[in-house]
C-alpha positions in Angstrom: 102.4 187.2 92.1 105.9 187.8 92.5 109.7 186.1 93.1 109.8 182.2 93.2 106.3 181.7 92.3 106.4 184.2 89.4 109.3 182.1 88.0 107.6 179.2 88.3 104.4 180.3 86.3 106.3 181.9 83.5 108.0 178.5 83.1 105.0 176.8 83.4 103.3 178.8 80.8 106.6 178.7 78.2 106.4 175.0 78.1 103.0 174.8 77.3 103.4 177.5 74.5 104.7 178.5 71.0 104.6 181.9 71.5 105.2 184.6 73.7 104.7 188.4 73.4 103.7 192.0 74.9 102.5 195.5 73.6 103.9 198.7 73.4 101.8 202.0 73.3 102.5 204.3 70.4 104.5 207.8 71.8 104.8 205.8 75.0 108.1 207.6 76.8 109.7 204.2 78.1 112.3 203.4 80.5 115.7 202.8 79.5 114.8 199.2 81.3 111.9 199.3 78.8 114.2 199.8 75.5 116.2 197.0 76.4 113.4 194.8 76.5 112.9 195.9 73.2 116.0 195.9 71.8 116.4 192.5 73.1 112.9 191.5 71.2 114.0 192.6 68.2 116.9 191.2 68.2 115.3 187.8 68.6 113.4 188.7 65.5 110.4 189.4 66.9 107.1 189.8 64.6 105.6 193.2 65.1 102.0 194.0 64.6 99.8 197.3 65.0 96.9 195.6 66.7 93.7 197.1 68.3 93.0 193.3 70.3 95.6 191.2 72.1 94.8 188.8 74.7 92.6 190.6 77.6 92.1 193.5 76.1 90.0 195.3 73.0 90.6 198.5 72.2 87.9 200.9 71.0 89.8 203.6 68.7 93.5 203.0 69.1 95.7 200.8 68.6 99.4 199.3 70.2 102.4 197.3 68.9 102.8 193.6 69.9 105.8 192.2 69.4 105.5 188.4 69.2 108.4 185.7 69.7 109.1 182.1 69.7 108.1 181.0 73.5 112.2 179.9 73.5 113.4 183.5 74.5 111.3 183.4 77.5 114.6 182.5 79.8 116.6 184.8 78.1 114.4 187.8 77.6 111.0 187.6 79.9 112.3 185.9 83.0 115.1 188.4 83.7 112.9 191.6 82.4 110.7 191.7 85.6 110.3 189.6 89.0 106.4 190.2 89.1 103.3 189.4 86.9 101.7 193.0 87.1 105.0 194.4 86.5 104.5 194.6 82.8 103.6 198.3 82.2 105.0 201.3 81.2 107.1 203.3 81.5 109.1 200.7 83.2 108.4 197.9 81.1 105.9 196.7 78.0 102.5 195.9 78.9 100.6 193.0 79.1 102.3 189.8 79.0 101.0 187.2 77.4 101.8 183.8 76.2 100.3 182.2 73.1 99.6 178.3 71.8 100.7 177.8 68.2 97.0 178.1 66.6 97.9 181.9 68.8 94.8 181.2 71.6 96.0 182.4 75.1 97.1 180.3 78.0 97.7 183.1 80.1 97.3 186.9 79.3 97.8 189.8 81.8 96.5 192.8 82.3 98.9 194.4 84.5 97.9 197.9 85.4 94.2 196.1 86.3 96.3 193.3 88.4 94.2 190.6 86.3 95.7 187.5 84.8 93.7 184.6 83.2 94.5 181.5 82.4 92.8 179.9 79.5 93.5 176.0 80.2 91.8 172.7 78.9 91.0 170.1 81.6 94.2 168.5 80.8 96.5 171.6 81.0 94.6 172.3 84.1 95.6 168.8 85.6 99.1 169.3 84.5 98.8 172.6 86.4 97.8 171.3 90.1 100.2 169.0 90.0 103.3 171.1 89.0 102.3 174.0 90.6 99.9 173.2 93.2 100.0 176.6 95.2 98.7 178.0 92.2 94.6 176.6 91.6 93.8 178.1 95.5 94.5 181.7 93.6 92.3 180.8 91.0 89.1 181.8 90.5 86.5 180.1 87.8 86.0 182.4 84.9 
């Protein structure tokens, strides 16, 4: 999902969340594009964490770095950071976007180098969803 579409999902999600974050790999050589993501993040404050879970993904024996932030930097810091869901990897960019409600369940979580993204929606937030973004549900598949 990419350009005008992309844009519109991000924005979707952000209003429908508290949080929004991604993960960095330990020793991971980044892009400069990357570090200013980063630097951007943490200039926002954003909460760090060694985690071995995020949403989408377990990991067995390692672990990664999410960084966590209010969903408000979304315009300023997600939207201009990449122009395509499954562009969140490295070395060009963090991984796995995701976006987080405030008790921190998912509403959407991507796993970018798989091409998977899944949104985790109530019946309500799924209403809200086909009519703001009706292109969107005939992409969907039932989990």
């Amino acid at each position: 999902m990419s350009g005008e579409q992309y844009v519109q999902l991000i924005k979707w999600c952000a209003r429908h969340s508290a949080y929004v974050g991604f993960i960095v790999f330990p020793k991971s050589d980044l892009s400069n594009r990357a570090q200013v993501l980063l630097n951007a993040a943490e200039g926002r404050h954003a909460t760090k964490r060694d985690v071995t879970h995020w949403p989408g993904t377990n990991l067995d024996s390692a672990s990664a770095t999410m960084y966590l932030m209010p969903v408000s930097v979304t315009a300023e810091i997600i939207l201009p950071a990449a122009s395509n869901l499954f562009a969140w990897q490295g070395p060009d960019l963090a991984e796995d976007l995701f976006f987080l409600r405030e008790d921190e369940s998912p509403i959407l979580s991507v796993t970018a180098h798989e091409e998977h993204a899944e949104l985790s929606l109530d019946s309500r937030e799924f209403d809200e969803l086909k009519r703001e973004l009706s292109w969107l549900p005939e992409m969907l598949t039932a989990a």
